[in-house]
C-alpha positions as a Markdown table, in Angstrom:
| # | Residue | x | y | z |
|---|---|---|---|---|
| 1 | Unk | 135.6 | 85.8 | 113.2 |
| 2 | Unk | 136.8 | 85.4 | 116.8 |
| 3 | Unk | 134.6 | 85.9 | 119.4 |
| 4 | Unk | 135.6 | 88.0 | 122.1 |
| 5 | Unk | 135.5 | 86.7 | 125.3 |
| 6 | Unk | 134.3 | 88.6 | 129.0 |
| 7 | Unk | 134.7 | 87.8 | 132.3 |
| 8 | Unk | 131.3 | 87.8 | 134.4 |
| 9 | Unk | 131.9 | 87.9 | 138.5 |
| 10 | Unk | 129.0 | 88.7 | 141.2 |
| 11 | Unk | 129.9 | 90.5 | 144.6 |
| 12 | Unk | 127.0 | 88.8 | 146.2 |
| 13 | Unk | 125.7 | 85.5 | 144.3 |
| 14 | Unk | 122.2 | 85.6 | 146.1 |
| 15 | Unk | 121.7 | 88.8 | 145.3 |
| 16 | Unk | 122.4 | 87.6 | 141.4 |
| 17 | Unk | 119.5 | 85.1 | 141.9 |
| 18 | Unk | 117.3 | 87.6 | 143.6 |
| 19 | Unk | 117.1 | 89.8 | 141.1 |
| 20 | Unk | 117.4 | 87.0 | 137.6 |
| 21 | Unk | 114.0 | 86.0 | 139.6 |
| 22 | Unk | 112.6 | 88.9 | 139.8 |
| 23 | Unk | 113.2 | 90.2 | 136.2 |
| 24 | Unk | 112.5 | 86.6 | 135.2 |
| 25 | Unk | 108.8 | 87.2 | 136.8 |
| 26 | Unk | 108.3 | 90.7 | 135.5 |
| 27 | Unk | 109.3 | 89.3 | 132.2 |
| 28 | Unk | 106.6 | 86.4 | 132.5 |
| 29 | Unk | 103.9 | 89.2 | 133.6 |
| 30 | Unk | 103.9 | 91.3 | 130.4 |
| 31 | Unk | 101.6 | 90.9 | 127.6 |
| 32 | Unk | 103.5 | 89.5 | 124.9 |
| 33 | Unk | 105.4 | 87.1 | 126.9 |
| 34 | Unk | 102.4 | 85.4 | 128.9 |
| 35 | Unk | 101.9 | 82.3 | 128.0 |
| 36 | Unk | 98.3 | 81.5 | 126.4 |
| 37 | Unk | 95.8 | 79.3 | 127.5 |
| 38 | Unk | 95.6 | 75.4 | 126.6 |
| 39 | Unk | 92.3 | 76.2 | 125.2 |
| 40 | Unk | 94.1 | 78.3 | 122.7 |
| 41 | Unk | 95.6 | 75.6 | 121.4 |
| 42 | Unk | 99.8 | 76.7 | 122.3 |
| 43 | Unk | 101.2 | 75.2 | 125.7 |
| 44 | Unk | 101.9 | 77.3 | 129.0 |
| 45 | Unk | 105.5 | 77.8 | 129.4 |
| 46 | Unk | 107.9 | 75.7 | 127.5 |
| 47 | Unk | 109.6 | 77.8 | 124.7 |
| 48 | Unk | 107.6 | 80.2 | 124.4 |
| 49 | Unk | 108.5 | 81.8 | 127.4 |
| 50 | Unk | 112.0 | 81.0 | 127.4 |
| 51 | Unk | 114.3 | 84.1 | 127.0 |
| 52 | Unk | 116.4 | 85.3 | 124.3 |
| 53 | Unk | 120.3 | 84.7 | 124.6 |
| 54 | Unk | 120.6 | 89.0 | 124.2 |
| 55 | Unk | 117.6 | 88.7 | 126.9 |
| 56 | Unk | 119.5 | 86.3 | 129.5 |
| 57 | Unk | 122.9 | 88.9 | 128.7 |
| 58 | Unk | 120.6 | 91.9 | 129.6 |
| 59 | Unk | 119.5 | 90.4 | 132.7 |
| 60 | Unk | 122.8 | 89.0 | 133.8 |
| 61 | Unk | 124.2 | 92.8 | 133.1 |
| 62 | Unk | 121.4 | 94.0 | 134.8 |
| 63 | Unk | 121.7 | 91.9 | 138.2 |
| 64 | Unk | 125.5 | 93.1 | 138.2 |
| 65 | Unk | 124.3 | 96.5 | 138.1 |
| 66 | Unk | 124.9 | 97.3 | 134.9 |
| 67 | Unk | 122.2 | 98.8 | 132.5 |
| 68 | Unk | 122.3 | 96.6 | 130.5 |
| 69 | Unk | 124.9 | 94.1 | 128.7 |
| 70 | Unk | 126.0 | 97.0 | 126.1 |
| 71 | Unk | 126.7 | 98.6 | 129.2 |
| 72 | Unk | 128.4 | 95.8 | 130.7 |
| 73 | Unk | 130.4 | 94.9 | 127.6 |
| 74 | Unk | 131.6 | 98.5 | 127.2 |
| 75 | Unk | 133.0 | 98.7 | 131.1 |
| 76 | Unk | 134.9 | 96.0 | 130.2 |
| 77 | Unk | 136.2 | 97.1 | 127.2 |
| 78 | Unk | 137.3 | 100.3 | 128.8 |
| 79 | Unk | 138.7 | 98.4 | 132.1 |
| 80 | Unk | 140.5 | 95.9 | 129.6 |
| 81 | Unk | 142.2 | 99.0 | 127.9 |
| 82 | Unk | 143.2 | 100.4 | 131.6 |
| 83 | Unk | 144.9 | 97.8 | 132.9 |
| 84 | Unk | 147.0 | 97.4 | 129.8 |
| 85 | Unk | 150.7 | 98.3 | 130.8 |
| 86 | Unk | 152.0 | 102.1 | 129.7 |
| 87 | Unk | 154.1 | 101.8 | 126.9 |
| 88 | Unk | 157.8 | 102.6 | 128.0 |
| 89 | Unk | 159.1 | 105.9 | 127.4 |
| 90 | Unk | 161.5 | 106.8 | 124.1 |
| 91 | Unk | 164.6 | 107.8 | 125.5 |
| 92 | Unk | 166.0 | 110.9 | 123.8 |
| 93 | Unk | 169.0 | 110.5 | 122.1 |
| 94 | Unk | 171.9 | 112.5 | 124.3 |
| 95 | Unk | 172.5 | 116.4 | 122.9 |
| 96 | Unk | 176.0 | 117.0 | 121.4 |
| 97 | Unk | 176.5 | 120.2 | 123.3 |
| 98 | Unk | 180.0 | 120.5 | 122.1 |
| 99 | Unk | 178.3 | 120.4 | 118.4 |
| 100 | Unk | 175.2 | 122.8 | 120.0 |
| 101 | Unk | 178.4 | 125.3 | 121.6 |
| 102 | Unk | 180.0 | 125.3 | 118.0 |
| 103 | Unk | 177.1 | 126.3 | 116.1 |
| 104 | Unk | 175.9 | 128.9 | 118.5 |
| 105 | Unk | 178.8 | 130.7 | 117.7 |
| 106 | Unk | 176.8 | 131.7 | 114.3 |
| 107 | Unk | 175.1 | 133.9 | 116.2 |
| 108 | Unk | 175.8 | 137.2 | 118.3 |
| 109 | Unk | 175.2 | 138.4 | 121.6 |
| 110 | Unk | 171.7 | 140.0 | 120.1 |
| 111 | Unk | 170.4 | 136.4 | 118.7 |
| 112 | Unk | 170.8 | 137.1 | 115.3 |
| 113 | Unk | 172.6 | 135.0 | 112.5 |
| 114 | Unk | 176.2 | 136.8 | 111.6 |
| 115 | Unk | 176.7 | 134.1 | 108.8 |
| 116 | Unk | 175.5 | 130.9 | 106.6 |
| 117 | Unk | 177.3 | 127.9 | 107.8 |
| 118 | Unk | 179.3 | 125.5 | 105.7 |
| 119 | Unk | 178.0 | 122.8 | 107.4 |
| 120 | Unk | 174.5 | 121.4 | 106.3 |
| 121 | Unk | 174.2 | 119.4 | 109.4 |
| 122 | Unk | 175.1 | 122.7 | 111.5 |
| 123 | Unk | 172.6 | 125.1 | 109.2 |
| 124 | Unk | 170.2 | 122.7 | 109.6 |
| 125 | Unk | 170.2 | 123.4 | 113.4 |
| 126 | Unk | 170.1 | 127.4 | 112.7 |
| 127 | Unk | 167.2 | 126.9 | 110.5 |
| 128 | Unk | 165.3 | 125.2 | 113.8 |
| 129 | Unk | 166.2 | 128.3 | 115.6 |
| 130 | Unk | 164.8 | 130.7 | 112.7 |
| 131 | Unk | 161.7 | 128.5 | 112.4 |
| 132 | Unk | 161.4 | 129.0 | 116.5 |
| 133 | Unk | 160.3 | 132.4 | 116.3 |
| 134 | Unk | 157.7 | 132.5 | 113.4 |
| 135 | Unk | 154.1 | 132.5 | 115.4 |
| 136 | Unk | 152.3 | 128.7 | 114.9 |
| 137 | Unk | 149.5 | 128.4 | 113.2 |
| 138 | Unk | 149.6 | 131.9 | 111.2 |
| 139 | Unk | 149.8 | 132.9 | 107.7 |
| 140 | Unk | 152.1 | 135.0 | 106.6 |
| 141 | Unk | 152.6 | 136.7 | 103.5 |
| 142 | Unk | 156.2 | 136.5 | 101.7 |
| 143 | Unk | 156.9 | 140.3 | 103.0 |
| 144 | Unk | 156.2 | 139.7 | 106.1 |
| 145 | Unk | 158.6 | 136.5 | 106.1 |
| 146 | Unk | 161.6 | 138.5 | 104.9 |
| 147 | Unk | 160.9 | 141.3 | 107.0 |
| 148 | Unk | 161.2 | 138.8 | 110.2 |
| 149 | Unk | 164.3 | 137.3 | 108.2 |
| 150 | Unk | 165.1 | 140.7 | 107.8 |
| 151 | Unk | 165.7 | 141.3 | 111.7 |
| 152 | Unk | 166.7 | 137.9 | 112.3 |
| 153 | Unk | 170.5 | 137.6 | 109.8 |
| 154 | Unk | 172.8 | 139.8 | 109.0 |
| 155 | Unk | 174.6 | 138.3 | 106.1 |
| 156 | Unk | 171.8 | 139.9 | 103.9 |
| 157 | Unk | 169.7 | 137.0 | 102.2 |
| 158 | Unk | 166.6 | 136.6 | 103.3 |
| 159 | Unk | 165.7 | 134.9 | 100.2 |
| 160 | Unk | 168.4 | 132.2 | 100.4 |
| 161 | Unk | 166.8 | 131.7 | 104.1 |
| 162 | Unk | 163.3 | 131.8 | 103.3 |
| 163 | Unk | 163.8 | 129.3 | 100.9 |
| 164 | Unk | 166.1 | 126.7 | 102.9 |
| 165 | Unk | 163.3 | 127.3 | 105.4 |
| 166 | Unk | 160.6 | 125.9 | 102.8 |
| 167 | Unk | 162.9 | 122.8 | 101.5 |
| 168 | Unk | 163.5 | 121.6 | 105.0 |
| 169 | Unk | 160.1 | 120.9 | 105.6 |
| 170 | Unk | 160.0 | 123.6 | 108.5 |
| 171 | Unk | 157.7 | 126.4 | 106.4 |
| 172 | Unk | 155.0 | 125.7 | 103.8 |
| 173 | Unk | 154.6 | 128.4 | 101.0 |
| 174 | Unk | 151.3 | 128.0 | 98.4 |
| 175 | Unk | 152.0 | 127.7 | 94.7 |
| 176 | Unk | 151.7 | 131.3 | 94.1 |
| 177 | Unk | 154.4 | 131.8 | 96.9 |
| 178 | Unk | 151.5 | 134.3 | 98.8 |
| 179 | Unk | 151.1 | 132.9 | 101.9 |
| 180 | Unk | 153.8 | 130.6 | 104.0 |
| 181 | Unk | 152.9 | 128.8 | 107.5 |
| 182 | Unk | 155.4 | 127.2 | 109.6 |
| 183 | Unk | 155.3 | 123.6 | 110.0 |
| 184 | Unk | 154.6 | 122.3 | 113.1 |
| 185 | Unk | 156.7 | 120.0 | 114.3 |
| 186 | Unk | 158.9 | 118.7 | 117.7 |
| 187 | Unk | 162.5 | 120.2 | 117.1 |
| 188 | Unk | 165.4 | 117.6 | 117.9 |
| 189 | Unk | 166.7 | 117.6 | 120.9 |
| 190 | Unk | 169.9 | 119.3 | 119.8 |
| 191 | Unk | 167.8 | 122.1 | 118.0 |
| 192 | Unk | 166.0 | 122.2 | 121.3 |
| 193 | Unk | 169.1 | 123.1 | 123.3 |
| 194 | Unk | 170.6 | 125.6 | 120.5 |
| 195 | Unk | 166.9 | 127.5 | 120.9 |
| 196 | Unk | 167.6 | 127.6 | 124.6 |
| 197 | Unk | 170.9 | 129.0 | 124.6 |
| 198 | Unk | 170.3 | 131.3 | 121.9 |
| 199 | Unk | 167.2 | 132.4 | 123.7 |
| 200 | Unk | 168.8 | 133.1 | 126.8 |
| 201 | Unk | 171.8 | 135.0 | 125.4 |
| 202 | Unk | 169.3 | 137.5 | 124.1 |
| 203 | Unk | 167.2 | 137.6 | 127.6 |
| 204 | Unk | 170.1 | 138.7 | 129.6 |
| 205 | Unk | 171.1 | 141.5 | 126.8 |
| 206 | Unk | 167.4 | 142.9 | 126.7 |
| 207 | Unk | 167.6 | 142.8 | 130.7 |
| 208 | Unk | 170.7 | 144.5 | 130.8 |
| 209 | Unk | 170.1 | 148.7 | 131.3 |
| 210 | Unk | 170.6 | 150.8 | 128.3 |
| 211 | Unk | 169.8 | 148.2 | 125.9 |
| 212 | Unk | 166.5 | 148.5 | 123.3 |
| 213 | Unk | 164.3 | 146.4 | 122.5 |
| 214 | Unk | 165.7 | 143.1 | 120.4 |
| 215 | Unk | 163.7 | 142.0 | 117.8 |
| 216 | Unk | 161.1 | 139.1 | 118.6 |
């Protein structure tokens, strides 16, 4: 096993010796560490009250101003990990908006999806814009799905949505089909764009006067 190695530097190297001496002597006054008497039959100093290698790492840490070498060992652990460089940035691949115009064309004025394309590459980016408006992080029973679906097309198959939904990976339904949850997860960045425009086409009809409410 490797050993890790860390770097050990004093601001002020008589200040390092002042206080290795004085922790050295409050050491050598306690107790346990005294050395006994001759009489006794063990010798004064030698060994006996030489420090530990963990002791000599705590006083080293401790001189440095740390609390002790855990401490010190965890700074530089930490610092080690700051000074790393930041890893470079993914670059997005660059949106197709000619692809992202012809798809939008699925949809109306009001947001909602006129037909099922022939494409799976382009109903793959209508599904992203369906999946968009489920709430995160809810349950939802299968009612309550095709009743959003519902709102949402107007080809009038919920059931062939809800379940391209669910084999895309962008819902989750349980076993007894009860209760579905969207996945979530970053849409591409085509998808991303196609959610925009759609998104924006149905702002300016529900701010335009005379107009209800469109559905959410």
């Amino acid at each position: 096993m490797s050993r890790t190695a860390f770097p050990f530097a004093a601001n002020d190297i008589s200040a390092l010796a002042r206080s290795l001496r004085d922790q050295w002597d409050a050491r050598a006054d306690t107790p346990q560490d005294r050395p006994r008497d001759v009489s006794q039959g063990a010798p004064q100093g030698g060994a006996q009250n030489t420090p530990s290698h963990v002791e000599l790492l705590n006083m080293l840490a401790r001189a440095s101003g740390f609390r002790n070498f855990q401490h010190f060992r965890a700074q530089a652990v930490a610092r080690a990990r700051l000074e790393q460089p930041a890893p470079e940035p993914v670059a997005e691949a660059p949106v197709d908006l000619v692809r992202v115009h012809r798809v939008i064309r699925v949809f109306n004025h009001r947001g909602i999806m006129t037909r099922w394309p022939p494409k799976a590459s382009e109903r793959a980016l209508c599904l992203w814009v369906l999946w968009a408006r489920f709430p995160s992080r809810t349950a939802l029973t299968e009612r309550a799905v095709n009743d959003r679906l519902n709102l949402w097309h107007g080809f009038g198959d919920h059931a062939l949505l809800r379940r391209e939904l669910c084999d895309s990976g962008l819902m989750t339904r349980t076993r007894d089909g009860r209760e579905y949850r969207r996945v979530e997860r970053r849409p591409p960045a085509e998808a991303l764009a196609l959610i925009h425009y759609v998104g924006r086409a149905r702002d300016l009809v529900a701010q335009a006067p005379g107009t209800e409410t469109l559905p959410a």
